[in-house]
N, C-alpha and C positions, 0 to 999 in steps of 0.2 A: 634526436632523443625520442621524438615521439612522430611514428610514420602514417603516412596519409590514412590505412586500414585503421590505425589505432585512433586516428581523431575519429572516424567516420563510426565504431563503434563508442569512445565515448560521447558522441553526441548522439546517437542509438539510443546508448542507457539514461540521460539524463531525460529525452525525448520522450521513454518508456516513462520513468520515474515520476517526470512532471504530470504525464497524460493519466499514470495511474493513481496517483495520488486524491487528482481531482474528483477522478471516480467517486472512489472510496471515499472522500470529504462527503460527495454529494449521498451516495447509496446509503452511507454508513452512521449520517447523523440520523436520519430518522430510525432507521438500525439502534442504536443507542441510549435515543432518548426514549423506545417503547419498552427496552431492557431496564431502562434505569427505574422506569416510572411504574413497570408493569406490574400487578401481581398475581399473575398468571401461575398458577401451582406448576406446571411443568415447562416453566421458560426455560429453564437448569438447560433442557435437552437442546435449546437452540446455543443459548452460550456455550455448550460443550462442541457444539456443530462449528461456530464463529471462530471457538479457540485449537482445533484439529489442525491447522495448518502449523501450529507452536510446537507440536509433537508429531505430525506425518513427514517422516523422510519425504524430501525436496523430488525425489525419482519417482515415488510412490503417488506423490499426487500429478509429477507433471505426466507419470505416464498413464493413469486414469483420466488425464485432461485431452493426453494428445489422441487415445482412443476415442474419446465425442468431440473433437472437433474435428479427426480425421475423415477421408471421405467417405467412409463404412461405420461412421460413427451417427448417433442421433440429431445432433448438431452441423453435422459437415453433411449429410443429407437434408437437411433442412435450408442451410446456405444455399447449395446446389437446386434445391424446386425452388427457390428464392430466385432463380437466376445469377446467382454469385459463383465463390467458389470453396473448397474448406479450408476451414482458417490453421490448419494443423501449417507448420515453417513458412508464417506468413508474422508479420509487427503486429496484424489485430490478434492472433491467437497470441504472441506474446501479451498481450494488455490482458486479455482475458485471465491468461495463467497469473500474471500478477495483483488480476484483481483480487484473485482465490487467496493466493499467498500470503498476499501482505493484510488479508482483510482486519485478521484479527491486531496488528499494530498500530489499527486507525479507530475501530472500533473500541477497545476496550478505553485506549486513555478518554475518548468522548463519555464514555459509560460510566466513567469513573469522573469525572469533571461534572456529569448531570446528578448524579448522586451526591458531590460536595458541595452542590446547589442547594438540597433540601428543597422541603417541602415549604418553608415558612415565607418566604419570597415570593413564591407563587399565591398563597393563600392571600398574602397581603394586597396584591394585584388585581386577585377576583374580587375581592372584596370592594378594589376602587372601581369595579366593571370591567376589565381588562379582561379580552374572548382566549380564549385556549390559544389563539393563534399569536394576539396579542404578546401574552406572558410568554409565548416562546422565543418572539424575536424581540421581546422588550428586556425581557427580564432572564431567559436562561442563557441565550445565545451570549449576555455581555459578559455573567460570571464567569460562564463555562471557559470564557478565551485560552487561558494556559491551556484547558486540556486540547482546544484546535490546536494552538501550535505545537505541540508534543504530539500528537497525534499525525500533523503533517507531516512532521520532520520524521517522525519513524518511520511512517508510512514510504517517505521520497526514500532515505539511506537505506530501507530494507529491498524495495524494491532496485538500487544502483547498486547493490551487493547480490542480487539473485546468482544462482548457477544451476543446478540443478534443474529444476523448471522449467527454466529456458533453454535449455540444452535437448530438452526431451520435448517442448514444442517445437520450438524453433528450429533446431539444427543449430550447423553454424555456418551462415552463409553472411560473409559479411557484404555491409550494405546495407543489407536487409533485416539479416536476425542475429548476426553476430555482435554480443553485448560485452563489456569490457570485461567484465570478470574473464569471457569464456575467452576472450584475448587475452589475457595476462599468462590462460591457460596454455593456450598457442605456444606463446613464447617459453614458458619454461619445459614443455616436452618438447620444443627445439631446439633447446641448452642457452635461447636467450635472456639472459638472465636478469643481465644491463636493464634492460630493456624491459624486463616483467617486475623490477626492481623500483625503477621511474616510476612507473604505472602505478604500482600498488602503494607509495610511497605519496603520491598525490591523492588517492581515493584515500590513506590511511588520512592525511589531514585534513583531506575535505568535511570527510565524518566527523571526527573532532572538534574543527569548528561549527558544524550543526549543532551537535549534543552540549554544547561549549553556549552558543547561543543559545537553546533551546534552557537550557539553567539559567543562565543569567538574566534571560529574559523573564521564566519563571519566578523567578526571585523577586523580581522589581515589579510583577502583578501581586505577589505573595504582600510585599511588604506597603504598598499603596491600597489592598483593601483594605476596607475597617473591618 
């Protein structure tokens, strides 16, 4: 049912998935909480910059990615006096392309979870002496919880769904940068169908049961606040 190439890129994607997510948790909460809080007259232009991946064809940004990370690029010359090498069809330039991608699926639920915080929680806190840092991890980080896990879980499925992107950094070499999607792909321009059928049939319920959980679990933060 499912051949050796085909586990070695599902475990690819999840690999990508998991490593990008974390990212984006760590990049994206202080990303979020400076959007939620800020008021800054022209923030507008960053949140329109965070939410471009929502409306840039998938080709359109991986191939603006794979030109600076390629080795003619500002990025992949930079790798290279580093003593490296460019990250253009290599796992790291896939993480990168996915950090881009999936930014705005991590970010906004966070953005939106520190603004259903309000102000008044915080106010309360300074008040008992509790330092900016304090109220952050005392008091937003505990409300905010639903919007982390919505925010992870779109984050992991958007980036184990990529194609596009990945296809135009990466290539497809499996092993390396071949990700399930771009297998599923494989098989149905080789008329296996079986076989891209399986495949897509398992990531169809994998999804489902995230977003499945990702409600249920909302719900039971939802209905234990006061």
């Amino acid at each position: 049912m499912f051949a050796e190439q085909d586990m070695q890129a599902l475990w690819l994607s999840l690999k990508l998935a998991g490593l990008t997510t974390i990212i984006l948790l760590f990049l994206g909460t202080p990303l979020a909480w400076w959007l939620a809080r800020s008021r800054w007259r022209y923030k507008f232009l960053l949140e329109a910059l965070v939410a471009l991946p929502l409306v840039l064809p998938p080709t359109v940004l991986g191939f603006y990615l794979l030109v600076a990370l390629g080795a003619n690029g500002p990025i992949g010359r930079l790798m290279e006096a580093l003593g490296g090498r460019p990250l253009a069809f290599t796992f790291a330039g896939l993480v990168v392309g996915s950090v881009f991608y999936s930014l705005p699926f991590v970010v906004q639920p966070l953005q939106n979870a520190f603004q259903a915080v309000g102000r008044r929680p915080l106010e309360v806190a300074a008040t008992l002496g509790a330092s900016p840092l304090d109220r952050f991890f005392s008091v937003a980080l505990p409300l905010a919880r639903p919007g982390f896990l919505t925010a992870a879980v779109l984050g992991f499925a958007h980036t184990l769904g990529e194609f596009g992107v990945v296809l135009m950094i990466g290539g497809n070499i499996p092993g390396s940068t071949q990700v399930i999607s771009i297998a599923i792909y494989d098989h149905v321009e080789a008329m296996e169908y079986g076989r891209a059928y399986w495949i897509s049939a398992g990531l169809l319920l994998f999804s489902f049961l995230l977003l499945l959980a990702v409600y249920g679990l909302n719900r039971r933060f939802s209905v234990a606040r006061p």
